[in-house]
N, C-alpha and C positions, 0 to 999 in steps of 0.2 A: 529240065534239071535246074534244080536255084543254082544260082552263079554268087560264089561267094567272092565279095574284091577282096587285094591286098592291103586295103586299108584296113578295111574290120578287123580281120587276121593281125596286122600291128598293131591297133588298138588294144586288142585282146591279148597279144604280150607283154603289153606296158602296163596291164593290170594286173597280170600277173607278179608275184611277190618271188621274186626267186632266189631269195636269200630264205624264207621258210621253205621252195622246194628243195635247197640246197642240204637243211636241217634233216627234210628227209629222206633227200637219196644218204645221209652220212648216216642214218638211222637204219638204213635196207643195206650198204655194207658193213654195220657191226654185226647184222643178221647174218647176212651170207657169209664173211669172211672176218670173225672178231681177232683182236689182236690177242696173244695171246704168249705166255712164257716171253722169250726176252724183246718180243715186238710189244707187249702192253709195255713192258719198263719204258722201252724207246717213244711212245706215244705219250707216254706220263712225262717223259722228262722233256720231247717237245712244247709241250703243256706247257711246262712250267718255267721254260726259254719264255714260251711265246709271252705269256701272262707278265715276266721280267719285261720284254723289250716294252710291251703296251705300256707299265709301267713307269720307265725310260723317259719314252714319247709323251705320255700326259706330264711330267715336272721338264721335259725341256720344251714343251707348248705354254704351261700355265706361269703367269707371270707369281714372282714371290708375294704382291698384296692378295693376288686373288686365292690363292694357297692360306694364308691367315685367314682372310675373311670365311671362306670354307669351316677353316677348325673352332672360329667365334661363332657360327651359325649355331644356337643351341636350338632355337627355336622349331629348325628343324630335323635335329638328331633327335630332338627328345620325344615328339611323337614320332619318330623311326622305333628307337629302342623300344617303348613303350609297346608297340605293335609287336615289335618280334618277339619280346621277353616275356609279355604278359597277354596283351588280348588271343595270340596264336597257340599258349599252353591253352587259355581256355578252352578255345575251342576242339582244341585236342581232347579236352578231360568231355565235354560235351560229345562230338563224335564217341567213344572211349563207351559211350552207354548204350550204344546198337549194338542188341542182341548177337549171340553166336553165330545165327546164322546166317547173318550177314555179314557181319568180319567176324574171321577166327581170334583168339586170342592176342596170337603172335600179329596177324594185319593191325590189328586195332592198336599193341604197342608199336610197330612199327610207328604208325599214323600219330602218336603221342612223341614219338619220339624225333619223328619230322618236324614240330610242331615247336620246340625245344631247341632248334638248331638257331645260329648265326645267319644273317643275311650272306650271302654270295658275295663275294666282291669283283671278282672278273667282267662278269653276265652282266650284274648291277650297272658298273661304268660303263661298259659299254654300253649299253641298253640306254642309258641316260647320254651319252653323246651322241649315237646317233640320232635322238629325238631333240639332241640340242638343249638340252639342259643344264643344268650348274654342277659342273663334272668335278670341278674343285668341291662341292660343298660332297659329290656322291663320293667320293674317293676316301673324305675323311669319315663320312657315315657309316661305310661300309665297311673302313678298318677299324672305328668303334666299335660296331656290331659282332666282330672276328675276335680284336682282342678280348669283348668282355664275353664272349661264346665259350675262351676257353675253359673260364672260371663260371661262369652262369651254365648253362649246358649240362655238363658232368651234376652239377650241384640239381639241378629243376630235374635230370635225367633220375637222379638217384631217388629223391621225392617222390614224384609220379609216377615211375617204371613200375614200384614194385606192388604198386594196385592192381596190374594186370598180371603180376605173377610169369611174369619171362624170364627171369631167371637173370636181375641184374647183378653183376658184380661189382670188386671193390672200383673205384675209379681212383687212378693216380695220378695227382694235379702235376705238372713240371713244366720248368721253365722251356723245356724246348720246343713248345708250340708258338709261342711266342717267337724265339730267335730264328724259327722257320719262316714268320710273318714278316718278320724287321729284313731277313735274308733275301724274299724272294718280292718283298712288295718297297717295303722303306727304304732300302738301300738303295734299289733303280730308279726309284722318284728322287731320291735326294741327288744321283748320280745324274739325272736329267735336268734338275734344277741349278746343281753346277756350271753345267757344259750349257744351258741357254744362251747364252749373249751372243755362244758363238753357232749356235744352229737352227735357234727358232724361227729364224727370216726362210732360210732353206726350207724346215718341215713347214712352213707355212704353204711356199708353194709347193709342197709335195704333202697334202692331204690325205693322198690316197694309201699314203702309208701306212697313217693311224687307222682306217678305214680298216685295212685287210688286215692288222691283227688286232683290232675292235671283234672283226666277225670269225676272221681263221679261230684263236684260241677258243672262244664259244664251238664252233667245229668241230674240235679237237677234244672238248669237254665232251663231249655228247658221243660220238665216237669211243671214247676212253670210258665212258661208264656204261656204255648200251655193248659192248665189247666186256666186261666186265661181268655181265648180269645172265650173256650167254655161256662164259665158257663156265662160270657158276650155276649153271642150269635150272635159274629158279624160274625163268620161265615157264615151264614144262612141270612145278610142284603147285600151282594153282589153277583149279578147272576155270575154262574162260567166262563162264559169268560170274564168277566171283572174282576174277581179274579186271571185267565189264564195270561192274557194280563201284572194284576197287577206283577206278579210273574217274569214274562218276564223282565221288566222294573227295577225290584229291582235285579235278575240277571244281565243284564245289566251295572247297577251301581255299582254291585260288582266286576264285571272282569275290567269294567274302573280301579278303585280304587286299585286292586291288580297289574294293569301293572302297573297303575302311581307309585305305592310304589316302588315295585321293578326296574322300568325304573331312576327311581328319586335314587336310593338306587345305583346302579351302576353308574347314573353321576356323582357322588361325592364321588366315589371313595370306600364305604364302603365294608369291612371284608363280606364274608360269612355268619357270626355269626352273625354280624351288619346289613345286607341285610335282613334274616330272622327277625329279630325282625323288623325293618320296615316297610315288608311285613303285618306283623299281628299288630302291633298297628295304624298303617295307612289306615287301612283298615275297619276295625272292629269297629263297632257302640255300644252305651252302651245300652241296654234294662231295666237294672235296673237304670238308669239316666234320661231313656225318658218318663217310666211308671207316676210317679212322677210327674214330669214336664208339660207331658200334662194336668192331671188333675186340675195342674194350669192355663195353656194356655186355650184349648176349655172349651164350656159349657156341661155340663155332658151327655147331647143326643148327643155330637160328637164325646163323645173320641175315642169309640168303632169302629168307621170307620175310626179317623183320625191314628189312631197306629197301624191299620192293616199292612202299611206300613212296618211300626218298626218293629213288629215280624214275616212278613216274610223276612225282608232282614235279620234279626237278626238268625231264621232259617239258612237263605241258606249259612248265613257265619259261622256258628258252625259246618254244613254239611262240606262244601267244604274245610274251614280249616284244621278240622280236616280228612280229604282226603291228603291234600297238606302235615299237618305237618307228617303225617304219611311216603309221601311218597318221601320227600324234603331230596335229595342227598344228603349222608352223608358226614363229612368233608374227607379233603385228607388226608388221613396217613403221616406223613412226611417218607423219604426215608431214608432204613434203613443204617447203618452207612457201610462204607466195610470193612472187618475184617481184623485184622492188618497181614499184610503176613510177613512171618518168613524173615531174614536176607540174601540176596544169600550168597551160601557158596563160599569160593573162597579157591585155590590152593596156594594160594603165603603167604609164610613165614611171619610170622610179623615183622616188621622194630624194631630193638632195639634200 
């Protein structure tokens, strides 16, 4: 009988990735056991604690210059935005021209209207610290991306939607998406940025904090919207090869999105640090922006098909990120200094 040792056996767990197995056993209990009536609220509103405290913790880690220098970074918000506002509708309107029978009406706006959304900002920071990135520069990327979603979004949604005949309606702009942004994200950064001098020696050596709700709220995301999507039943209103096909199509659109980031991130010259964060706020779609949103846009017999969309690209980029940031080559040591060599000695007399 082969004799298998304990080493191989370790080996073979320390390759394993078990923050994506974790994705998806949280993915197989929204299946078996989704949250539902007052346990989704309680899920949503842990969410949205947890997404606060992360928020917290990156302004009492990040010093006040590196917070500026972040928001001067145009160089690269602007191939960020540019990616999410405009290359990603394209390709939306391009998918948008496969035939019926391949996406139905409704998938294909859905897919146009993924396409139209804001970057993420939870997933994004995280995704970008754990890969050791320039979290300051993704923090402000990301809440560019949110703010100008709420106004860009509605307006691209209204433009586009109604070539595919889904039945958009009116969209009404207001201030409270905004005040819900400044409440849940601005506030706890600027609260952490106060309270620094007196905690960031402490979170320093306790890392492992930011760590568990960098990865818990992400968790808690995927959880709350695969919980969501069952007691919605849309699972069960698309035959599985066209749910196949769908999945394909939204992969697809994600590996475009991730070469353009990073293709785009090294023409213009960007940092390692800079590159990563590009990567992920360029890429990455918001789930909690679109959820919302649609409910405004379609009539309520469509949402459920047209977001399927949304949360499987939103899926396959919390998966695959969280792959990439885990496994996104660490920076380069600088080279150590060479040690100062002692004096030759010499033979000859000193000169008086």
């Amino acid at each position: 009988m082969p004799h298998h040792s304990p080493g191989g056996a370790r080996r073979v767990l320390r390759r394993v990735d078990w923050y994506v197995v974790a994705l998806f056993c949280v993915i197989g209990l929204a299946a078996l056991a989704p949250a539902d009536g007052a346990a989704a609220d309680g899920v949503s509103f842990t969410a949205r604690l947890a997404v606060g405290l992360l928020f917290f913790l990156y302004g009492a880690r990040l010093s006040p210059q590196a917070a500026l220098d972040g928001v001067r970074h145009w160089r690269l918000h602007l191939p960020v935005l540019g990616l999410t506002f405009l290359v990603f509708p394209a390709a939306g309107l391009v998918i948008g021209l496969l035939p019926p029978s391949v996406l139905s009406p409704e998938l294909a706006a859905g897919v146009l209207f993924l396409t139209v959304l804001p970057s993420t900002v939870q997933s994004a920071i995280a995704f970008t610290s754990m890969a050791r990135g320039n979290v300051a520069a993704a923090i402000c990327s990301a809440s560019f991306s949110t703010v100008l979603g709420v106004l860009l979004t509605p307006l691209l949604a209204v433009a586009l939607l109604r070539q595919t005949g889904a039945g958009v309606g009116d969209v009404p702009l207001t201030p409270s998406s905004l005040l819900d942004i400044a409440v849940q994200l601005l506030l706890p950064f600027l609260a952490g940025q106060a309270l620094r001098r007196w905690i960031a020696d402490w979170l320093g050596r306790h890392r492992i904090l930011t760590t568990v709700c960098d990865r818990g709220s992400i968790l808690l995301v995927v959880y709350s919207a695969f919980s969501h999507g069952m007691t919605a039943g849309i699972w069960h209103r698309i035959p599985p090869a066209r749910l196949l096909l769908l999945a394909g199509v939204c992969a697809l659109l994600l590996a475009l999105a991730l070469s353009a980031a990073h293709g785009t991130a090294r023409l213009v010259g960007l940092s390692r640090a800079d590159r990563v964060t590009a990567v992920f706020c360029g890429s990455n779609k918001s789930l909690a922006s679109g959820l919302p949103m649609a409910t405004v846009l379609f009539p309520p017999d469509r949402i459920g098909v047209v977001v399927l969309p949304l949360m499987l690209y939103h899926t396959l980029q919390l998966v695959l990120c969280a792959y990439l940031a885990r496994r996104w080559p660490a920076p380069a040591s600088p080279p150590p200094e060479p040690a100062p060599q002692a004096p030759a000695r010499t033979t000859e007399s000193p000169q008086v």
